[in-house]
C-alpha positions in Angstrom: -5.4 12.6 79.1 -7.5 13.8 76.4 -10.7 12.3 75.4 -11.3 11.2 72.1 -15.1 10.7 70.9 -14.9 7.1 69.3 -16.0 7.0 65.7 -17.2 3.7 64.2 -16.9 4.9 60.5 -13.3 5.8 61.0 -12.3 1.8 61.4 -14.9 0.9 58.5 -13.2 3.4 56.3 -9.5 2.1 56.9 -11.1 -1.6 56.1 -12.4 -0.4 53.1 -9.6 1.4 52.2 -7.0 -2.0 52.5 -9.6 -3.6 50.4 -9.2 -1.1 47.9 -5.7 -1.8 47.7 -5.8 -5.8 47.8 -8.4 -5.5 44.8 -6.0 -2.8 42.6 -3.1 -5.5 43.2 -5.4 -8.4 42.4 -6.7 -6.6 39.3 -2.9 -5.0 38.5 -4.0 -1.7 38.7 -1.2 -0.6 40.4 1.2 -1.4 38.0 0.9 1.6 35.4 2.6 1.5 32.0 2.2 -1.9 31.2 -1.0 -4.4 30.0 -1.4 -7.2 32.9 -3.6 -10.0 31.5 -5.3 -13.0 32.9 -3.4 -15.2 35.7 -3.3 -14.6 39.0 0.8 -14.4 39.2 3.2 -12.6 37.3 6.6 -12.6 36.9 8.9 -10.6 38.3 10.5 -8.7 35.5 13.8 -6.5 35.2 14.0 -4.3 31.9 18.0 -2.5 31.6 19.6 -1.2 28.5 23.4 -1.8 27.4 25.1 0.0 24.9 23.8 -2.0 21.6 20.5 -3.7 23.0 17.7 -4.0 25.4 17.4 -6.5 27.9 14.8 -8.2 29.8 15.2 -10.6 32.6 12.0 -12.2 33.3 11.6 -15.2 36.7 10.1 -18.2 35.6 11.0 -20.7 37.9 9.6 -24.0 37.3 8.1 -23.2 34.1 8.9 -25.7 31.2 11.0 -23.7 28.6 7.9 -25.0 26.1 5.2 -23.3 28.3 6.9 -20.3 27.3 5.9 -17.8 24.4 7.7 -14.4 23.3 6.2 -12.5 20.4 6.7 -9.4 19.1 3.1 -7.3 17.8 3.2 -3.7 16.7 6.0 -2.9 19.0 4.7 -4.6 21.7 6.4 -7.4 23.4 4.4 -10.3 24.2 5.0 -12.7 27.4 3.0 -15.4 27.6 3.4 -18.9 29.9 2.1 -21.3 32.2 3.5 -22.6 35.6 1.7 -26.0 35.5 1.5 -27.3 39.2 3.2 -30.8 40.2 0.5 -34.1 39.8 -1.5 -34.2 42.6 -1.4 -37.6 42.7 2.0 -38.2 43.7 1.7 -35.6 46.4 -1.4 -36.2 48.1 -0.2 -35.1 51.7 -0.2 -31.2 51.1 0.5 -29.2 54.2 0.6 -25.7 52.9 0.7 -24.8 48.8 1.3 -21.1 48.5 3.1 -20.4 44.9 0.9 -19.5 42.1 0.4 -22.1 39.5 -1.1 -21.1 36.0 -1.0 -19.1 33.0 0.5 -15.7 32.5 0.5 -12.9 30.1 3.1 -9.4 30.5 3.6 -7.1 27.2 5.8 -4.2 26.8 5.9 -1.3 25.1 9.0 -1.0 22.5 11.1 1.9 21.1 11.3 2.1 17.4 15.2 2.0 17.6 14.6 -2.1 18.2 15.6 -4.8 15.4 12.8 -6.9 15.7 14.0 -9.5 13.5 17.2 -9.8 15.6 15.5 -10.7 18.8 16.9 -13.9 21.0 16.1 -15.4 24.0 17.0 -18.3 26.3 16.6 -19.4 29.7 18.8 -20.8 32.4 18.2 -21.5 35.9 14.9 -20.0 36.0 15.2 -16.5 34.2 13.9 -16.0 31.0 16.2 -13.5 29.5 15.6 -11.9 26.1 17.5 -9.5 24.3 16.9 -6.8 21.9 18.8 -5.4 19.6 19.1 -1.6 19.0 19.5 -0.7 15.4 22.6 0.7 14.2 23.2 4.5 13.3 19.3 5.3 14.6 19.5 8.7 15.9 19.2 8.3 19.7 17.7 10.7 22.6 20.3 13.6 22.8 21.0 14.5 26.6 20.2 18.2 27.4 22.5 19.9 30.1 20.5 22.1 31.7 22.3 25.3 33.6 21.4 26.6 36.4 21.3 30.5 37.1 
């Protein structure tokens, strides 16, 4: 068995290293690309494209349709909302609360091949979906092959 020489900085630097980490999630450093605002929760977003449009599939369970806000700024998609938590007067008896409850804020980045003016959106059973339209005849990314020798 080999012996090891125990070094007390070695544990300090792996605890300061997981709080590292819980403070870039808490502050959404982590998540590149994209401008996290205010809120402690955000949600869970799923960007695809189709054919003829952009779509984005947002969860917003138990948020009331008119806590919701989508604008559209200088090609940047706004998400804005509010998950208001139930009156704590009627539920006094809490054993354990551990959603998040408050207001959020997600933007996006947009191509310029988007109709802005064409935008929809609607919600049903707790996803926020929201639809983009690509514009017609706008000259898109051209795939290159690329051979190998």
């Amino acid at each position: 068995m080999a012996i090891v020489k125990y070094n007390p900085l070695r544990e300090l630097r792996g605890m300061q290293e997981q709080m590292n980490r819980l403070l870039n999630i808490s502050w959404n450093q982590e998540l590149n690309g994209e401008d996290l605002k205010e809120g402690i929760w955000q949600p869970a977003v799923d960007i695809y494209e189709t054919e003829d449009s952009i779509v984005i599939k947002a969860e917003v369970p138990d948020v009331d349709q008119k806590d919701i806000e989508v604008l559209i700024e200088d090609n940047t998609l706004i998400l804005k909302g509010e998950r208001r938590q139930e009156d704590e007067e009627k539920i006094k008896s809490y054993h354990r609360i551990e959603r998040y409850f408050g207001s959020f804020q997600r933007s996006f980045n947009l191509p310029t091949t988007i109709m802005q003016d064409t935008v929809s959106a609607f919600c049903k059973g707790g996803v926020l979906t929201i639809i983009l339209s690509k514009k017609k005849g706008e000259l898109m990314p051209k795939q290159i092959k690329v051979e190998v020798k």
